[in-house]
Predicted model as a PDB file, atoms N, CA, C, CB and O in Angstrom, pLDDT in the B-factor column:
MODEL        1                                                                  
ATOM      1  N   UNK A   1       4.763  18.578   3.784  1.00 92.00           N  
ATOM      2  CA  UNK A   1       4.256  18.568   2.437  1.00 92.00           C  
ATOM      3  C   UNK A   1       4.390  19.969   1.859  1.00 92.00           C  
ATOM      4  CB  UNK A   1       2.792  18.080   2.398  1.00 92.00           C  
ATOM      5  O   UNK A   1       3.878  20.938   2.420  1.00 92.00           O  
ATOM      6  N   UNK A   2       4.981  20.049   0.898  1.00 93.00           N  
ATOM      7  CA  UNK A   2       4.769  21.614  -0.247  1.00 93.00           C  
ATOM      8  C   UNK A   2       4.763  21.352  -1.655  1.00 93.00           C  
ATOM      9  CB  UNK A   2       6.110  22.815  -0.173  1.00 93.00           C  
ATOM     10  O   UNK A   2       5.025  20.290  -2.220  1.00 93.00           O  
ATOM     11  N   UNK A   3       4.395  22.570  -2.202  1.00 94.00           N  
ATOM     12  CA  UNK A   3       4.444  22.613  -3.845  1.00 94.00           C  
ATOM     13  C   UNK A   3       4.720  23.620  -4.278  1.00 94.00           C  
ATOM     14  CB  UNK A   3       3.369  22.344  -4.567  1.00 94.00           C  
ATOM     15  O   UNK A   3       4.772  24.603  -3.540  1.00 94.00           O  
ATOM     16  N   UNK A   4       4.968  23.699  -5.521  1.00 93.00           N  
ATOM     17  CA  UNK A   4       5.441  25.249  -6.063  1.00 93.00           C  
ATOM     18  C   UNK A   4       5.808  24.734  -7.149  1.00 93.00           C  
ATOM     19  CB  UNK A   4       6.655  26.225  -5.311  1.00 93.00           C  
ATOM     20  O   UNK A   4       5.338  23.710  -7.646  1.00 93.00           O  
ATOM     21  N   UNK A   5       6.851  25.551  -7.677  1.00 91.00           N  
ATOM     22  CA  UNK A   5       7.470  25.379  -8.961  1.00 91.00           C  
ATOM     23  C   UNK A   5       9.255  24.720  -8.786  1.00 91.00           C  
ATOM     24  CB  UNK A   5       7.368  27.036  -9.727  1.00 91.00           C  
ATOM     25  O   UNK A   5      10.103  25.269  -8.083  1.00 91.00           O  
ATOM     26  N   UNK A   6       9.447  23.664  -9.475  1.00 83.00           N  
ATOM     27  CA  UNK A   6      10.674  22.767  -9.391  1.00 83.00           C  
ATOM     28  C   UNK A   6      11.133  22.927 -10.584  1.00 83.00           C  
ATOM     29  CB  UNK A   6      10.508  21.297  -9.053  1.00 83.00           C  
ATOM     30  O   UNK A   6      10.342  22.688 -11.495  1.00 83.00           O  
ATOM     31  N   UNK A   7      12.084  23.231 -10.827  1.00 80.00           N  
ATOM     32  CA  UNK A   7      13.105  22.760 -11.774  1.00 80.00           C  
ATOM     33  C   UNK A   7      12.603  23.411 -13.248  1.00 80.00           C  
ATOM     34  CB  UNK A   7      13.193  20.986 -11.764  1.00 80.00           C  
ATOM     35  O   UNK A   7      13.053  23.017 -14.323  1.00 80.00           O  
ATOM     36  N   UNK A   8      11.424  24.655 -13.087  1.00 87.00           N  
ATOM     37  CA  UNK A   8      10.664  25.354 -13.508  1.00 87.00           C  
ATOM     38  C   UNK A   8       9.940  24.575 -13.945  1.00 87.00           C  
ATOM     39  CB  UNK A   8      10.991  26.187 -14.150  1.00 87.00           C  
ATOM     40  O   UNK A   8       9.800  24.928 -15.116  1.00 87.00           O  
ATOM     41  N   UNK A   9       9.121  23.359 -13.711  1.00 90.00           N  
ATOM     42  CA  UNK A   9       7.736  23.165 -13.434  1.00 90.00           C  
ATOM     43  C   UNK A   9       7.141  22.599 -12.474  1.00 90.00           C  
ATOM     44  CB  UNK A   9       7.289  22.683 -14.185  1.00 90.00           C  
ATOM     45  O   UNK A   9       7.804  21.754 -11.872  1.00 90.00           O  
ATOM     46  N   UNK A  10       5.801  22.841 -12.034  1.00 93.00           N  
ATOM     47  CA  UNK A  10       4.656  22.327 -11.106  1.00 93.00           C  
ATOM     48  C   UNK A  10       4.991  20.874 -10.899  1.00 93.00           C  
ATOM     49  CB  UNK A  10       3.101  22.502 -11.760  1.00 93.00           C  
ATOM     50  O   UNK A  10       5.097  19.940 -11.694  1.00 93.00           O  
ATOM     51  N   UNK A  11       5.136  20.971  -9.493  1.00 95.00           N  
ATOM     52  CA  UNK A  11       5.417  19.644  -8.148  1.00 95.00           C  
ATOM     53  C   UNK A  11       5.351  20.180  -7.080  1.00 95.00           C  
ATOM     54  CB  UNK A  11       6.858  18.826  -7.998  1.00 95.00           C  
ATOM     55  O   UNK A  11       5.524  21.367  -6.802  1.00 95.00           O  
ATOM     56  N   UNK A  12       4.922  18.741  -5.993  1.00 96.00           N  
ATOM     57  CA  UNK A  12       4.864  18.842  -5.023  1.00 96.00           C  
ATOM     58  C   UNK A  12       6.319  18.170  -4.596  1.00 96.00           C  
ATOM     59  CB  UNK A  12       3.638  18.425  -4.639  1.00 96.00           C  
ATOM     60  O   UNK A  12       7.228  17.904  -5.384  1.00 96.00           O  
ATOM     61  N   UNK A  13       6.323  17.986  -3.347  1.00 95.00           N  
ATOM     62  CA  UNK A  13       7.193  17.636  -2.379  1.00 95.00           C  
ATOM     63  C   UNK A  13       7.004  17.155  -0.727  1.00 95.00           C  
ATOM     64  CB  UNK A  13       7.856  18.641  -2.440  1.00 95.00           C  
ATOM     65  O   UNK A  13       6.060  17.514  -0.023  1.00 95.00           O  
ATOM     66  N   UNK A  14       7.639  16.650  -0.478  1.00 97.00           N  
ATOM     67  CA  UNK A  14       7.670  15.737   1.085  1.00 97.00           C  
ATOM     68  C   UNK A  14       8.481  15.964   1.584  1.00 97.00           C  
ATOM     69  CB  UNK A  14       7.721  14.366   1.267  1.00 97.00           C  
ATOM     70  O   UNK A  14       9.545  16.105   0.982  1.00 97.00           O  
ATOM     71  N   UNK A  15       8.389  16.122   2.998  1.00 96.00           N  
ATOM     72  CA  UNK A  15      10.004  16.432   3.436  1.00 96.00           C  
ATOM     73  C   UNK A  15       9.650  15.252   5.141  1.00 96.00           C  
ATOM     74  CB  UNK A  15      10.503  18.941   3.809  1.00 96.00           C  
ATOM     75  O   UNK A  15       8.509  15.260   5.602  1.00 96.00           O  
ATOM     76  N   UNK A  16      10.690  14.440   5.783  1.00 97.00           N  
ATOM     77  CA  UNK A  16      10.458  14.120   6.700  1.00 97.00           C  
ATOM     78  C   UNK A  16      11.925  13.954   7.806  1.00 97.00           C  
ATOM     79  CB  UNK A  16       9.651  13.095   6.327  1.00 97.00           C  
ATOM     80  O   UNK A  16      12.733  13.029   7.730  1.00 97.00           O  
ATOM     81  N   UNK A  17      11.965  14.750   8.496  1.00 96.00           N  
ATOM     82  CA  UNK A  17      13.073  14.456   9.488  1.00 96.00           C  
ATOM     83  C   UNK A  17      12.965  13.048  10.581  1.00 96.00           C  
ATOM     84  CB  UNK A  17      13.133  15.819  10.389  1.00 96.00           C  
ATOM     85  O   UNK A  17      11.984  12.753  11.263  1.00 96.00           O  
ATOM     86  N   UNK A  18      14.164  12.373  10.514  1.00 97.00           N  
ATOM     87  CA  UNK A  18      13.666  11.323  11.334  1.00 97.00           C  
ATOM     88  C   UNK A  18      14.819  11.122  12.586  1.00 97.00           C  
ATOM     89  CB  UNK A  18      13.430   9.921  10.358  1.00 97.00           C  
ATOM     90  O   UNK A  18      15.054  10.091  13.217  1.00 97.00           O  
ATOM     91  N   UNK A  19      15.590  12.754  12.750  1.00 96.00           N  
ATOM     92  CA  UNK A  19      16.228  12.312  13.814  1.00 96.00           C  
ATOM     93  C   UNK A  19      16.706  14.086  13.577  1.00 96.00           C  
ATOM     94  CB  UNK A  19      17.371  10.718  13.763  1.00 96.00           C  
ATOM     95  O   UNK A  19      16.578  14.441  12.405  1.00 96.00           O  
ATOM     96  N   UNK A  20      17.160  15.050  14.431  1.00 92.00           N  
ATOM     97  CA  UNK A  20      18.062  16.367  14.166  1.00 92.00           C  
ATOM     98  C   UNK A  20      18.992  16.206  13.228  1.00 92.00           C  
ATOM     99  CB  UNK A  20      18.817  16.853  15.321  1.00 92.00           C  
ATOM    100  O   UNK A  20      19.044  17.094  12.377  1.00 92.00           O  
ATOM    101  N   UNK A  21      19.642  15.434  13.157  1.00 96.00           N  
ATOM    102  CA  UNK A  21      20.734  14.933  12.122  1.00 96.00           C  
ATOM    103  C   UNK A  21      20.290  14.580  10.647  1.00 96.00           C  
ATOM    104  CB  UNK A  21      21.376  13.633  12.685  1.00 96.00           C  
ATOM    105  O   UNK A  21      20.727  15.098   9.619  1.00 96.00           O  
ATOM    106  N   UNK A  22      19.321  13.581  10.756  1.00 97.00           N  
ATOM    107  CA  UNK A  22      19.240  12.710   9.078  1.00 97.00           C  
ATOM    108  C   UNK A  22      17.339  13.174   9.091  1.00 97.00           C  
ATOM    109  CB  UNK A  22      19.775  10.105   9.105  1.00 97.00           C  
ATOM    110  O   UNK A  22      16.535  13.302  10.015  1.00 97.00           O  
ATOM    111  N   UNK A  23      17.232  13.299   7.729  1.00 97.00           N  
ATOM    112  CA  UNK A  23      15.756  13.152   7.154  1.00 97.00           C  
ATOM    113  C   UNK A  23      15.768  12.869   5.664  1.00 97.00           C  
ATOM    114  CB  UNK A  23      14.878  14.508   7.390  1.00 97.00           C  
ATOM    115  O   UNK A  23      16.905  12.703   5.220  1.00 97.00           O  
ATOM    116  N   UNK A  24      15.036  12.799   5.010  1.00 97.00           N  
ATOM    117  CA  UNK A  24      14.736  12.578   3.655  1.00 97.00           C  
ATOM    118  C   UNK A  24      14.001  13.682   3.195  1.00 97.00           C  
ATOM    119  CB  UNK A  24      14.031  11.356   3.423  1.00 97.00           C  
ATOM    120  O   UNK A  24      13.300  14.407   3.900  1.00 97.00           O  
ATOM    121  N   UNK A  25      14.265  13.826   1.477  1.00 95.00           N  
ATOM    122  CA  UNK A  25      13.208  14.513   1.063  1.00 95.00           C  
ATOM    123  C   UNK A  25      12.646  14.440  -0.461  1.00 95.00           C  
ATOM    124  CB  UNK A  25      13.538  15.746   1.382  1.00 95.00           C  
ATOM    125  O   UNK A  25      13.440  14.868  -1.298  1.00 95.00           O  
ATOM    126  N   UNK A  26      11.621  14.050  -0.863  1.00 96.00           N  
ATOM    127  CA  UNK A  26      11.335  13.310  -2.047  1.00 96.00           C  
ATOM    128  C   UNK A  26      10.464  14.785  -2.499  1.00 96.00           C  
ATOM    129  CB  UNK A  26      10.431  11.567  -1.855  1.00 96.00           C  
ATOM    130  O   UNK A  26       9.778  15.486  -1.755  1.00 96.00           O  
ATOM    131  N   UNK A  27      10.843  15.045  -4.458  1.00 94.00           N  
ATOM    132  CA  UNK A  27      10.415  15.838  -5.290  1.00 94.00           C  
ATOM    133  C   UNK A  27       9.579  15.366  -6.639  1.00 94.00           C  
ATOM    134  CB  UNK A  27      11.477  16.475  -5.538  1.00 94.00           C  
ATOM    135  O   UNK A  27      10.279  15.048  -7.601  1.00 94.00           O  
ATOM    136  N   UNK A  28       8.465  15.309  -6.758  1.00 95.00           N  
ATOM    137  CA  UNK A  28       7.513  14.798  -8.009  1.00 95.00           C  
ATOM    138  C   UNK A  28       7.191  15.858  -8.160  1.00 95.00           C  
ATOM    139  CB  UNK A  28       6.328  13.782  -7.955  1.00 95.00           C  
ATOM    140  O   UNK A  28       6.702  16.640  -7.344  1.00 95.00           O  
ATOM    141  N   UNK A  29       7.615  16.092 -10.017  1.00 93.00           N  
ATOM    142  CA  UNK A  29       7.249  16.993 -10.920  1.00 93.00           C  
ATOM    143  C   UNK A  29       7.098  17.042 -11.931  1.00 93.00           C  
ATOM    144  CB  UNK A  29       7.628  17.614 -10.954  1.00 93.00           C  
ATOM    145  O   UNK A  29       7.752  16.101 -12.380  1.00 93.00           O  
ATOM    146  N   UNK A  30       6.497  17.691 -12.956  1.00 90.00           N  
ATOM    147  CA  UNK A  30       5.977  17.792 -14.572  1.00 90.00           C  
ATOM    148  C   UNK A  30       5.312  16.773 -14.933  1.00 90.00           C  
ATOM    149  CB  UNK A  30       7.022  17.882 -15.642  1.00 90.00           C  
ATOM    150  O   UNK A  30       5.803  15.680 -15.212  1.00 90.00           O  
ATOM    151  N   UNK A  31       3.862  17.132 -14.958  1.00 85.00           N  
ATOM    152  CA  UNK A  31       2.791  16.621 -15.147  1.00 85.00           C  
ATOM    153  C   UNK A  31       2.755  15.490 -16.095  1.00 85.00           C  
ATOM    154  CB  UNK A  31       2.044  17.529 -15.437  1.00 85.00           C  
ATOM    155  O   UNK A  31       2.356  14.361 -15.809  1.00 85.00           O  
ATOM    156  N   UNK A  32       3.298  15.957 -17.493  1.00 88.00           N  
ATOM    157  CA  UNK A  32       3.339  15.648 -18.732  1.00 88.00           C  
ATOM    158  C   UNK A  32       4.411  14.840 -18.627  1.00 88.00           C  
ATOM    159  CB  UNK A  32       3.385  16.684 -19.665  1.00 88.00           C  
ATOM    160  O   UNK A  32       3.791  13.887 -19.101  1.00 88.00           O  
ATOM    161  N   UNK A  33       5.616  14.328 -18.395  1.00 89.00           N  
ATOM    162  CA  UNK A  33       7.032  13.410 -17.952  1.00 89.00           C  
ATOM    163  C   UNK A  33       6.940  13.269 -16.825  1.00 89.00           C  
ATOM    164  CB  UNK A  33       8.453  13.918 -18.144  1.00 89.00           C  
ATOM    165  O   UNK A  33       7.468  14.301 -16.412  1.00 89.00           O  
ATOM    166  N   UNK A  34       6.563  12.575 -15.759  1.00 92.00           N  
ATOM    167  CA  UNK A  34       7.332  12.739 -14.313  1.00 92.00           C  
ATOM    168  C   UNK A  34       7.976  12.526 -13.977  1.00 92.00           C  
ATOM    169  CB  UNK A  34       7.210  12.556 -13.517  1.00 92.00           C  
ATOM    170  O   UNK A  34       8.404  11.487 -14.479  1.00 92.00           O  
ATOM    171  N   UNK A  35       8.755  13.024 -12.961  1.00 93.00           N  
ATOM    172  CA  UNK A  35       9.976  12.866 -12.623  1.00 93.00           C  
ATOM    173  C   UNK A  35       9.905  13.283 -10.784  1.00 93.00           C  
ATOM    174  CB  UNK A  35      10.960  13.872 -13.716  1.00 93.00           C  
ATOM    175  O   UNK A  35       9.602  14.220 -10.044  1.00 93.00           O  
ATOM    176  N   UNK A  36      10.492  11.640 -10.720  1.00 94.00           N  
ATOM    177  CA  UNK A  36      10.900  11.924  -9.108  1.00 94.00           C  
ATOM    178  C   UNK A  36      12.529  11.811  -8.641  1.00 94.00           C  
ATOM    179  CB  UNK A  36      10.067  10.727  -8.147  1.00 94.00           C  
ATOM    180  O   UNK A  36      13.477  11.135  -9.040  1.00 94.00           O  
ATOM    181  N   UNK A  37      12.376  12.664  -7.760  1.00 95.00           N  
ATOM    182  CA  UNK A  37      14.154  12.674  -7.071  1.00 95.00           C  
ATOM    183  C   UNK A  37      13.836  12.833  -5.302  1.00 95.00           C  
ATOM    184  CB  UNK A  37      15.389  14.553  -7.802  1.00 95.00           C  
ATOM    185  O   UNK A  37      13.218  13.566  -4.529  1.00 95.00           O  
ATOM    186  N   UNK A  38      14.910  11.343  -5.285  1.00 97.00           N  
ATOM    187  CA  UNK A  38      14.906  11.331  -3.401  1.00 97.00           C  
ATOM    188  C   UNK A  38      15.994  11.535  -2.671  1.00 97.00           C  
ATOM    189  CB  UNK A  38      14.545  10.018  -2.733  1.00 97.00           C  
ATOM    190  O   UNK A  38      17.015  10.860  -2.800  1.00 97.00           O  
ATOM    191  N   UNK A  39      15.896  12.205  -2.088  1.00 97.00           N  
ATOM    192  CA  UNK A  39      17.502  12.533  -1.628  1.00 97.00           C  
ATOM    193  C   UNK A  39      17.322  12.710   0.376  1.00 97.00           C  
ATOM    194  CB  UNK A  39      18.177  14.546  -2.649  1.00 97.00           C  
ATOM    195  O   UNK A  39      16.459  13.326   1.002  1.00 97.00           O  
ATOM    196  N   UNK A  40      18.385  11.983   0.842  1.00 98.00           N  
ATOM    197  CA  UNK A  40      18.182  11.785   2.166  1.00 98.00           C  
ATOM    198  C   UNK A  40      19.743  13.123   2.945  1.00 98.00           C  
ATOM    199  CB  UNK A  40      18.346   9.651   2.475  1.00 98.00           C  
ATOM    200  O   UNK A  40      20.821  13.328   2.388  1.00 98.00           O  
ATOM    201  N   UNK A  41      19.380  13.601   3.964  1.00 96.00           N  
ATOM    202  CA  UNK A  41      20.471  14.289   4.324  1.00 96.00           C  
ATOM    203  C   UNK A  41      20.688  14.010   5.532  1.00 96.00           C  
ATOM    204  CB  UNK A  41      20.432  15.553   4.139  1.00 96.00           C  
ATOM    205  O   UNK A  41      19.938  13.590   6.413  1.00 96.00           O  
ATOM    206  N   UNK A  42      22.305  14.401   5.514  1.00 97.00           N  
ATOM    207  CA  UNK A  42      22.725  14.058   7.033  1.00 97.00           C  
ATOM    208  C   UNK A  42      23.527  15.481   7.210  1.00 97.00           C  
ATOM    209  CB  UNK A  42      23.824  12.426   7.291  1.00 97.00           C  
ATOM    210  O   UNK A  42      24.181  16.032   6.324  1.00 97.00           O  
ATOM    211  N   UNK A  43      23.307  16.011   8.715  1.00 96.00           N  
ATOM    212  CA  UNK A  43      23.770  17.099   8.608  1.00 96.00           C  
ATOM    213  C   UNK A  43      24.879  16.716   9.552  1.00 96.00           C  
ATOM    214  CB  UNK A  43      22.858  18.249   8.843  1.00 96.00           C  
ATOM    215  O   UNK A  43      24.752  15.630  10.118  1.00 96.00           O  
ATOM    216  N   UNK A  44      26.032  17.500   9.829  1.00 96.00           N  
ATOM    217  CA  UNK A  44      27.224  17.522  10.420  1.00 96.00           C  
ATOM    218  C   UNK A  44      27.340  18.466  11.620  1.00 96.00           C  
ATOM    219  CB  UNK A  44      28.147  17.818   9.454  1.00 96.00           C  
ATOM    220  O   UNK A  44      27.926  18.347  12.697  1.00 96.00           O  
ATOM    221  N   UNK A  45      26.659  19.355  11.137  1.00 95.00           N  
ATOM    222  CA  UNK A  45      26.550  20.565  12.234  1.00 95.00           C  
ATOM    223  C   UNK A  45      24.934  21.553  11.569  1.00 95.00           C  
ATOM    224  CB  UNK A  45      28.461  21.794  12.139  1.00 95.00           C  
ATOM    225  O   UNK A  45      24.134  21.331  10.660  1.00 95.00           O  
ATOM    226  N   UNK A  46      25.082  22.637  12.589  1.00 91.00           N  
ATOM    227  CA  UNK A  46      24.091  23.728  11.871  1.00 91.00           C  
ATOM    228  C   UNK A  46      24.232  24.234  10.793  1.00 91.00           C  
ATOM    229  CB  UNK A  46      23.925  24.755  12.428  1.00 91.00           C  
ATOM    230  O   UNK A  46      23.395  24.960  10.256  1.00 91.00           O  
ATOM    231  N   UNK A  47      25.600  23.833  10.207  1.00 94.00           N  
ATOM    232  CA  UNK A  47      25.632  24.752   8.652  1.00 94.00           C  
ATOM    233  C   UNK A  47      26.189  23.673   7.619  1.00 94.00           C  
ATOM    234  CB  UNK A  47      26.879  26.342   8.645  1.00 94.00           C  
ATOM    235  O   UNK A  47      26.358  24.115   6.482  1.00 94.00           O  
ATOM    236  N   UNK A  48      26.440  22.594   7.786  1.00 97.00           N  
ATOM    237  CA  UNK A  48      27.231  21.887   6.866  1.00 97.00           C  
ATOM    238  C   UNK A  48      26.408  20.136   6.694  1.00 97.00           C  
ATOM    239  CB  UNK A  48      28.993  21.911   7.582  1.00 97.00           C  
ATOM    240  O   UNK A  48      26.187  19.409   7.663  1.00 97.00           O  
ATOM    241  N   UNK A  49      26.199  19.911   5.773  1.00 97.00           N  
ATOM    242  CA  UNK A  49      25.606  18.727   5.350  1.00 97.00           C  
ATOM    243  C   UNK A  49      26.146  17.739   4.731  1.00 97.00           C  
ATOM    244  CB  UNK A  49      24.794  18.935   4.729  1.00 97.00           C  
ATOM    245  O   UNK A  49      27.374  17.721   4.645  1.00 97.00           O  
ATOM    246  N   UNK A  50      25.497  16.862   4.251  1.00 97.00           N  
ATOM    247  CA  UNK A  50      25.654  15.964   2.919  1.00 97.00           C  
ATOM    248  C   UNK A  50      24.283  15.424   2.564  1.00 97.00           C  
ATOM    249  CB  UNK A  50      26.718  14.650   3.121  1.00 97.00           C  
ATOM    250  O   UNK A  50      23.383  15.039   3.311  1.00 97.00           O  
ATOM    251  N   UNK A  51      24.353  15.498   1.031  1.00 97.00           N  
ATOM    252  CA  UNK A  51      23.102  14.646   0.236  1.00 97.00           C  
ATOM    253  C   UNK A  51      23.806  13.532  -0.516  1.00 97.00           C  
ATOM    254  CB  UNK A  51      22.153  15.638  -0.970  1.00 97.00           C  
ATOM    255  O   UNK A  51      24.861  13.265  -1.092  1.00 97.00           O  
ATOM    256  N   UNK A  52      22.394  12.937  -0.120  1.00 98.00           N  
ATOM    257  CA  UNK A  52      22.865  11.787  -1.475  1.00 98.00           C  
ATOM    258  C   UNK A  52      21.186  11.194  -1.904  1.00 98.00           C  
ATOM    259  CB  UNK A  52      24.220  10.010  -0.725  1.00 98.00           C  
ATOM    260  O   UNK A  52      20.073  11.184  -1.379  1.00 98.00           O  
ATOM    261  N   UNK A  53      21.645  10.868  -2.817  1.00 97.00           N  
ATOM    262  CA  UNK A  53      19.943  10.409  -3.661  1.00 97.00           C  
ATOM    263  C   UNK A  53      20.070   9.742  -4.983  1.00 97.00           C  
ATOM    264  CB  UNK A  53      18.882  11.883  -4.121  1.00 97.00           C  
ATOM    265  O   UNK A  53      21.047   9.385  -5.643  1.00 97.00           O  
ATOM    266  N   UNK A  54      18.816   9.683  -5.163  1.00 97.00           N  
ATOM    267  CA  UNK A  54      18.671   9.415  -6.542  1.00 97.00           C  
ATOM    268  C   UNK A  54      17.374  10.067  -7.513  1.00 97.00           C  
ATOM    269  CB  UNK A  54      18.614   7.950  -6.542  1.00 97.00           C  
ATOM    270  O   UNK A  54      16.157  10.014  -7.338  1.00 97.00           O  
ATOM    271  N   UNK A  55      18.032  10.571  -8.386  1.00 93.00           N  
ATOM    272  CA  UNK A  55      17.254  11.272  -9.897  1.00 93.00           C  
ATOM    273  C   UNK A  55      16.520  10.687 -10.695  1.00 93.00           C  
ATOM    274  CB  UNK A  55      18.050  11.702 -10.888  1.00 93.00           C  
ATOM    275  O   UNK A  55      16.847   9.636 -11.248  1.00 93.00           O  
ATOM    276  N   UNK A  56      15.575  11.197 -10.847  1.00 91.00           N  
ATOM    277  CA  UNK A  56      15.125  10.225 -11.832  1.00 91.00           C  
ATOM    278  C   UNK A  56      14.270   9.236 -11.785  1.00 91.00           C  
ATOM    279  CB  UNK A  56      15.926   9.704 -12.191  1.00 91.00           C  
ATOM    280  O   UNK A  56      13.896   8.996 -12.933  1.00 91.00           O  
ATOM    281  N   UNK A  57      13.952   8.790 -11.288  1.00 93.00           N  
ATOM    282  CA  UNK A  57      13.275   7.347 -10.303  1.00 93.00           C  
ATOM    283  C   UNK A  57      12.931   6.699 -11.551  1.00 93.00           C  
ATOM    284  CB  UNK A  57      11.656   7.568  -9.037  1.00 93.00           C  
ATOM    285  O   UNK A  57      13.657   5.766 -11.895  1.00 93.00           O  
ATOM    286  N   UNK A  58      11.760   7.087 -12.441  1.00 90.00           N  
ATOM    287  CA  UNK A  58      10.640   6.518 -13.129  1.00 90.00           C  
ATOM    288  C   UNK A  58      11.550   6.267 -14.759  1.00 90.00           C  
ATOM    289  CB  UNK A  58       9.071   7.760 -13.105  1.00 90.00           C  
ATOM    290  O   UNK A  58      11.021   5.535 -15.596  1.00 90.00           O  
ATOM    291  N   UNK A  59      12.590   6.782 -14.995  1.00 88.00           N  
ATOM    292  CA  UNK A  59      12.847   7.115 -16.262  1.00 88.00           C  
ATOM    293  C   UNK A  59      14.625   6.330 -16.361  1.00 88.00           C  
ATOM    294  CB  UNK A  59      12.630   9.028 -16.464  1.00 88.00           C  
ATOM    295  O   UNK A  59      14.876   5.183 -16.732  1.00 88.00           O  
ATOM    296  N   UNK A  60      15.501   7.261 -15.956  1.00 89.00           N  
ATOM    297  CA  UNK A  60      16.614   7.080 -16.185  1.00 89.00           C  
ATOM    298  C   UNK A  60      17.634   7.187 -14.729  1.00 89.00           C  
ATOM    299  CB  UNK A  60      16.834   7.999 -17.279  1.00 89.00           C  
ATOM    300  O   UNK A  60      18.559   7.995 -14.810  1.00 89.00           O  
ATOM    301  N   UNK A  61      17.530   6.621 -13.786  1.00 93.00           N  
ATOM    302  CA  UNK A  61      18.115   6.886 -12.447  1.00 93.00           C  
ATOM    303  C   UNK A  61      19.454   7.014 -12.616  1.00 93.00           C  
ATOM    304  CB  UNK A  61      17.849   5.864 -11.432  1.00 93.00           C  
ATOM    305  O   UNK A  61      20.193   6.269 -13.258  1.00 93.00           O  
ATOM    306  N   UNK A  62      19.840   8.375 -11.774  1.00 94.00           N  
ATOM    307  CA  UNK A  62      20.941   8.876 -11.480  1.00 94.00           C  
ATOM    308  C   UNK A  62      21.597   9.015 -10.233  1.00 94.00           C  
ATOM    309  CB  UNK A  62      20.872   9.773 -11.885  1.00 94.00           C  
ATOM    310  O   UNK A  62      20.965   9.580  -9.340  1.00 94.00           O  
ATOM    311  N   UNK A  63      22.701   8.622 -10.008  1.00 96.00           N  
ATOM    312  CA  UNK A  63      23.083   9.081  -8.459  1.00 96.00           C  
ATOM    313  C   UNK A  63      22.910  10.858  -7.685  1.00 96.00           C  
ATOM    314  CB  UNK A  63      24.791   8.710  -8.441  1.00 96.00           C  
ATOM    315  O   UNK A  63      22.463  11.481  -8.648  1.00 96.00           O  
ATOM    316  N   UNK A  64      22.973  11.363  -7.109  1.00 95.00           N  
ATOM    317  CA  UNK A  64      22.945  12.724  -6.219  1.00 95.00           C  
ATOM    318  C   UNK A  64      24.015  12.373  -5.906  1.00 95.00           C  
ATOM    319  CB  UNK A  64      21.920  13.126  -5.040  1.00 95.00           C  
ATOM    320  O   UNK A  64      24.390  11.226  -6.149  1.00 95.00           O  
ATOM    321  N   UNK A  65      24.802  13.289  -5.273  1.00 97.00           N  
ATOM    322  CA  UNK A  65      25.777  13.484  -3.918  1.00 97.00           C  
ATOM    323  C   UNK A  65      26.188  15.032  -4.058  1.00 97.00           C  
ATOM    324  CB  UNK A  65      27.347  12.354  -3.906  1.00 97.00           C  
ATOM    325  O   UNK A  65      26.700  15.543  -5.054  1.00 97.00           O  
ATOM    326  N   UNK A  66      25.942  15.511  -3.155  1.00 96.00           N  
ATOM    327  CA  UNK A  66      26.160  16.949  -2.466  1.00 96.00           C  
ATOM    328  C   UNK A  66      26.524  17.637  -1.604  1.00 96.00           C  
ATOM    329  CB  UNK A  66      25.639  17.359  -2.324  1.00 96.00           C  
ATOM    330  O   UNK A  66      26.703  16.805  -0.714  1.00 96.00           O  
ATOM    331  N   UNK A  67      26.855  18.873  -1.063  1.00 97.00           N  
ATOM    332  CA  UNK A  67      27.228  19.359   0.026  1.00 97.00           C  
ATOM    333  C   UNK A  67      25.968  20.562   0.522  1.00 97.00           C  
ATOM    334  CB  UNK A  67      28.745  19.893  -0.242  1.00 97.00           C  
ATOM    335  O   UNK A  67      25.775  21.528  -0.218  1.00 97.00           O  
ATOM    336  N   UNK A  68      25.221  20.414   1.713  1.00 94.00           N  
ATOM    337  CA  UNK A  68      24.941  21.837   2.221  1.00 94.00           C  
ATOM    338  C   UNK A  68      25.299  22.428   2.961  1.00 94.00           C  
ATOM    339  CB  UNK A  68      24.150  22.098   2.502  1.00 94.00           C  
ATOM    340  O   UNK A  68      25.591  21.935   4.051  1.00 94.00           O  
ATOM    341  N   UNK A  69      25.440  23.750   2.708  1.00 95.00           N  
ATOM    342  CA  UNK A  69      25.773  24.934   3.382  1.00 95.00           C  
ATOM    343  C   UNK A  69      24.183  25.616   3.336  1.00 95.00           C  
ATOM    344  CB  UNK A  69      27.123  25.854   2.560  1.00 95.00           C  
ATOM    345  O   UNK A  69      23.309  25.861   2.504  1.00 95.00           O  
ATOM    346  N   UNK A  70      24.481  25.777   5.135  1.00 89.00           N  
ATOM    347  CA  UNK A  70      23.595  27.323   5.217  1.00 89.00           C  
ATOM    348  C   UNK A  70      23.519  28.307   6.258  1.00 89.00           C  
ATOM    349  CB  UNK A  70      22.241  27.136   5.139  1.00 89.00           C  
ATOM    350  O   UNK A  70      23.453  27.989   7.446  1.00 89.00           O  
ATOM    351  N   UNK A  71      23.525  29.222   5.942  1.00 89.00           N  
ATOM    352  CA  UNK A  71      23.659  30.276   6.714  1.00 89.00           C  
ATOM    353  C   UNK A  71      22.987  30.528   8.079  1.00 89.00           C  
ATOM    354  CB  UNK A  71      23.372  31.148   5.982  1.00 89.00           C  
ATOM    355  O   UNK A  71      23.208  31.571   8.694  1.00 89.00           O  
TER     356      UNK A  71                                                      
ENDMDL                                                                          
END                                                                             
């Protein structure tokens, strides 16, 4: 569980790994509109990923798809 500032406003967040490889991680934010985005990852190695999700949940849903890198 965390919170902070998203997308420059106030939300929390969830994060849950359900294997070294794949976890999920869901973002609810702005009090006043909300807006949730879920996005599940699968990693490939220690530095290289993929996302995919969806934006938007409550309003106008959008696909995700991404790459991570990290150092």
């Amino acid at each position: 569980f965390r919170y902070g500032v998203y997308a420059s406003r106030l939300g929390v967040g969830y994060d849950r790994d359900f294997s070294s490889r794949f976890g999920m991680r869901a973002d609810l934010f702005d009090i006043n509109d909300p807006h949730l985005q879920i996005e599940g990852l699968y990693s490939f190695s220690d530095s290289l990923g993929m996302i995919v999700g969806v934006d938007n949940v409550f309003d106008h849903p959008g696909a995700l798809l991404g790459v991570q890198y990290r150092k």
